[in-house]
N, C-alpha and C positions, 0 to 999 in steps of 0.2 A: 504494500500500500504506500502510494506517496503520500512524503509529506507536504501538505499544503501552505507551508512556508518556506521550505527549503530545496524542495523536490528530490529530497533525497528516498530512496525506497525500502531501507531497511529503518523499521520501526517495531515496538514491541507492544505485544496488548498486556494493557495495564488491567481492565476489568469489561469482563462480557456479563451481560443479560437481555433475557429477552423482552422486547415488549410489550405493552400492555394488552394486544391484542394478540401477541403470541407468534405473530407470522414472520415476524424477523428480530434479528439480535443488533442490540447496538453494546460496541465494542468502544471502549476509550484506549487509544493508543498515544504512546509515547513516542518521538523519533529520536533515533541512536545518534544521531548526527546533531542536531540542533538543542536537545531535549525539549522542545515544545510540543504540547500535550494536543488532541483533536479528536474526535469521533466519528465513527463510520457506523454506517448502518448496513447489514446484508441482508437480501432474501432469494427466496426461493426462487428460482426464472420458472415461471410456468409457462409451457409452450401451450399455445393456443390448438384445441384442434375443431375440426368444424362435424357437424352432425346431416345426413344423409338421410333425408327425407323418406317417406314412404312412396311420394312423387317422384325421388329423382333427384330432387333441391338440395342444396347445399347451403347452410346456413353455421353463422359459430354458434359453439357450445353456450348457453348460460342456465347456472346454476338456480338463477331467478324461478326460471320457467320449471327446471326440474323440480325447488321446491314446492313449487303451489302446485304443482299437478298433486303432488306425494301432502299437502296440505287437504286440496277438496278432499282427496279418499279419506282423507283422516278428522272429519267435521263431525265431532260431538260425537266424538271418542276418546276416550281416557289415557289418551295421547299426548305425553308433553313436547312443548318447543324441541328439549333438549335431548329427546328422542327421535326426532323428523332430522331434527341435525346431525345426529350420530348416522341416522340412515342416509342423508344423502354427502357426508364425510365419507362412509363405510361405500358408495355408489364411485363417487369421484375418486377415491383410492384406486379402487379397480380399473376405472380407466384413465389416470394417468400413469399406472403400471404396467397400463399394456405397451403401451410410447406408441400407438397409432395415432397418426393425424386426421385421419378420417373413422368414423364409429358411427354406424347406424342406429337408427331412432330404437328400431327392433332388439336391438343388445341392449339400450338403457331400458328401456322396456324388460327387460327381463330382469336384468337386475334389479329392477325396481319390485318387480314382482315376486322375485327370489327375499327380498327384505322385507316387506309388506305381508307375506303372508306367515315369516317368524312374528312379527311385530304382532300384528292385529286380523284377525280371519276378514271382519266386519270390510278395514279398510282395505286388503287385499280383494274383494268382491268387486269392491266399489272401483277399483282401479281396472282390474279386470273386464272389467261388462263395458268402460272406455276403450282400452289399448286392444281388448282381444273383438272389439265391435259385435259384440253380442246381438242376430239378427233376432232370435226369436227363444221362447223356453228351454227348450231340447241345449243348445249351444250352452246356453245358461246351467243349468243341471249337470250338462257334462264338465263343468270348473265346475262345478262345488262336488260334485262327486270326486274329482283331485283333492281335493281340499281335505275330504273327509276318510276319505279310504285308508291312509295310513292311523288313522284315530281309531277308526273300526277295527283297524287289526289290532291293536294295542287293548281294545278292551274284550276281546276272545280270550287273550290269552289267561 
């Protein structure tokens, strides 16, 4: 890191913490050369990737939008803030993990649906009968029949 008085580049960090929002560290460093004191801040580069429509379309990721979908399915359900944000933390892990630039609507979708239906049956239904476009009963029946099947076998035994 230079320093911004002297532009010398060897410097020593004097004290790291993160801050208040937790997404980056700010570092107080000393320069070897000058000893004049300064701080830096680091974070994360998050590479941007974009999301591939059901049309075709190519549009960027926002978490915005993934929230509130993963919000309606979960209305006046015993569902906290800090639960919908662990789920869509636990969502955006997975795919900045993957390091693809392009990821279909159909894979958040799932993921979404893989989270939603540990979390909550009620809001996993509710997401479902959107994402999977539930035309008529039969469709409908056959998700919740997923739903229930591994339950049924758990109370046989």
């Amino acid at each position: 890191m230079k320093c911004m008085y002297c532009g010398c580049e060897d410097s020593k960090v004097i004290d790291s913490r993160s801050t208040d929002d937790g997404k980056s560290i700010r570092r107080r460093r000393e320069c070897i050369k000058c000893g004049k004191r300064f701080t830096t801040f680091e974070t994360v580069e998050v590479i941007p990737f974009l999301v591939i429509k059901r049309d075709g379309t190519r549009q960027l990721y926002d978490r915005t939008k993934l929230k509130n979908g993963i919000l309606r399915s979960c209305e006046k359900r015993p569902i906290s803030m800090a639960q919908i944000d662990a789920v869509v933390d636990s969502i955006e892990k997975n795919l900045f993990n993957s390091l693809e630039q392009e990821v279909t609507s159909q894979k958040i979708g799932d993921l979404v649906m893989e989270e939603l239906k540990v979390l909550d049956e009620v809001a996993y239904i509710r997401f479902a009968a959107v994402y999977r476009q539930f035309k008529d009963s039969a469709t409908f029946f056959e998700e919740m029949q997923k739903i229930f099947a591994p339950t049924s076998n758990k109370r046989k035994k």
